[in-house]
C-alpha positions in Angstrom: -0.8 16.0 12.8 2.1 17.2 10.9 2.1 18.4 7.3 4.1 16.4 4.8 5.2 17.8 1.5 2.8 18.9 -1.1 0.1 19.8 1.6 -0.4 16.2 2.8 -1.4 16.1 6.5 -0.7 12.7 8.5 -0.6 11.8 11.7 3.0 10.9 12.7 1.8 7.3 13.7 0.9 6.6 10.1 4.3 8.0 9.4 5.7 4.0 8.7 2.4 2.9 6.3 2.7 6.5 4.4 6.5 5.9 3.8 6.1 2.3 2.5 3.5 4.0 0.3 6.0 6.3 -1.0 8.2 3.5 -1.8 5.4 1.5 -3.6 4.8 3.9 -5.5 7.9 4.4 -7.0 7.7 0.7 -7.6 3.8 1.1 -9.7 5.6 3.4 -11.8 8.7 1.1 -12.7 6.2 -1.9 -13.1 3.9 -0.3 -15.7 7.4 1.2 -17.7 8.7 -3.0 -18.2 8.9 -3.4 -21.3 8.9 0.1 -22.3 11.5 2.2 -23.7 11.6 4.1 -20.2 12.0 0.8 -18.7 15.4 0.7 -16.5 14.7 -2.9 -15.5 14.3 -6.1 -17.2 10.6 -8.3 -16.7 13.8 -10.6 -14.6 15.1 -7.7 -12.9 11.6 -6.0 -12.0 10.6 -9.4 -10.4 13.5 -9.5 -8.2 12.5 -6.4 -7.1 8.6 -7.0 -6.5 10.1 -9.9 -4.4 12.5 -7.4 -2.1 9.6 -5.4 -2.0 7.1 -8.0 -1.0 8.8 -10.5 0.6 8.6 -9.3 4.3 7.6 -5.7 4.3 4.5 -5.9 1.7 3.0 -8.6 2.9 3.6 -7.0 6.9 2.4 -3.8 5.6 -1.3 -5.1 4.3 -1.3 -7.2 8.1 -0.5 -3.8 9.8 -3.6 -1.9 7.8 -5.8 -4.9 8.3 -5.0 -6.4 11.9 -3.8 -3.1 13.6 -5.4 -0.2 11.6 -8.8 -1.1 10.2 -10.0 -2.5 14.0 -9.2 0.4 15.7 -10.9 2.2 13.3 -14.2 -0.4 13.5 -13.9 0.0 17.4 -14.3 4.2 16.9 -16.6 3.9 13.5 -18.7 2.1 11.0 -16.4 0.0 9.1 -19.1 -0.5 6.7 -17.7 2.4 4.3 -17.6 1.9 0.6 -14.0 3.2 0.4 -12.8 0.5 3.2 -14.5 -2.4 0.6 -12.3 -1.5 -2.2 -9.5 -1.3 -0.4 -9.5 -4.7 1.1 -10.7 -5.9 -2.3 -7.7 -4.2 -3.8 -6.0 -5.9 -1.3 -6.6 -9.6 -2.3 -6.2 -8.8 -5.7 -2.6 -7.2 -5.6 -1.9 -10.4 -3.3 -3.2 -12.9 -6.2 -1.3 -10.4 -8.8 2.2 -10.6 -6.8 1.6 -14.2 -6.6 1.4 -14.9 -9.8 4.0 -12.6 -10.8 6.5 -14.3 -8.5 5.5 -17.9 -9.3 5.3 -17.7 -13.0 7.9 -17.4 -16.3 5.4 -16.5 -19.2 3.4 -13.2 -19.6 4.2 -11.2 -16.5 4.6 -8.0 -18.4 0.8 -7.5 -19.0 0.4 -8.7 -15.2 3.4 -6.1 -14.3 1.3 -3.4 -16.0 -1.8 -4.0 -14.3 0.0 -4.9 -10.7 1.4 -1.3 -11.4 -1.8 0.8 -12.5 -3.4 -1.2 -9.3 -1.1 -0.1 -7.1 -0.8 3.2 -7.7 -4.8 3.7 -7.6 -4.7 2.0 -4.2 -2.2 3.8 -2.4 -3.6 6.8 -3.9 -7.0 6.0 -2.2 -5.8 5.2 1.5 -3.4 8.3 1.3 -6.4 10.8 0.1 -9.3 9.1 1.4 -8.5 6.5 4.0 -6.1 7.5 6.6 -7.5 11.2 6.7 -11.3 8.9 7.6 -9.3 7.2 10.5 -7.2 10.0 11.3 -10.5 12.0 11.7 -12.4 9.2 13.9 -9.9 8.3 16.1 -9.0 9.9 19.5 -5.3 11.4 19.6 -4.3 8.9 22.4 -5.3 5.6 20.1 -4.0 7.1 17.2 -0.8 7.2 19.3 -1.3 4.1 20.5 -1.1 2.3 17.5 2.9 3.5 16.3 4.4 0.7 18.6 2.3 -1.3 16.6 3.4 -0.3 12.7 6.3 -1.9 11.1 9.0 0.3 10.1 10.4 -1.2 6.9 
């Protein structure tokens, strides 16, 4: 494990999910400003950027936690973990949030807002909670094993 700023330990295979956190956080923050004063971006301009967000690496990034991550974790531990709900919970309903964002006209601000606070409280949770569980309860060698595996984007 290698210590990331502010005190943050992760294992260098979960460098790739932990980056494309960093980035969507960045993006939470500009999504609950639309329509703000501190707002840089227009409710036009913020959806073209959900959509370069989204549109591959978001939607490759849930795939990676859920197809790569979460079963090696189910093959070491219990997957039946309170924490691991809400996170797949959290992610169907950013998915249906995006989705609607992208594929309507009318009221996305209060949909940008929400998309935002989500987002935030969910990366927050696999950061803090969720990778240190599976960085715990795997082995070193299948924790390895799995950085082939993890988009880079």
């Amino acid at each position: 494990m290698v210590k990331r700023n502010k005190g943050i330990e992760r294992h260098e295979s979960l460098y790739p999910l932990s980056h494309h956190h960093h980035h969507a956080l960045f993006l939470a923050l500009s999504l609950r400003k639309v329509g703000t004063e501190k707002s840089k971006l227009s409710v036009d301009e913020m959806k073209k950027e959900l959509q370069l967000f989204w549109e591959p690496n978001g939607q490759q990034h849930f795939r990676d936690e859920e197809e790569i991550l979460l079963p090696a974790y189910a093959q070491n531990e219990s997957i039946d973990h309170p924490e691991i709900t809400a996170m797949l919970l959290e992610h169907v309903k950013i998915r249906s949030l995006i989705n609607q964002i992208l594929n309507q006209t009318e009221e996305l601000e209060p949909m940008m807002h929400e998309l935002g606070q989500l987002l935030d409280i969910h990366i927050r949770r696999e950061e803090r909670v969720i990778f240190p569980m599976i960085e715990q309860a795997l082995p070193e060698d299948v924790l390895k094993g799995l950085e082939p595996y993890l988009h880079k984007d």
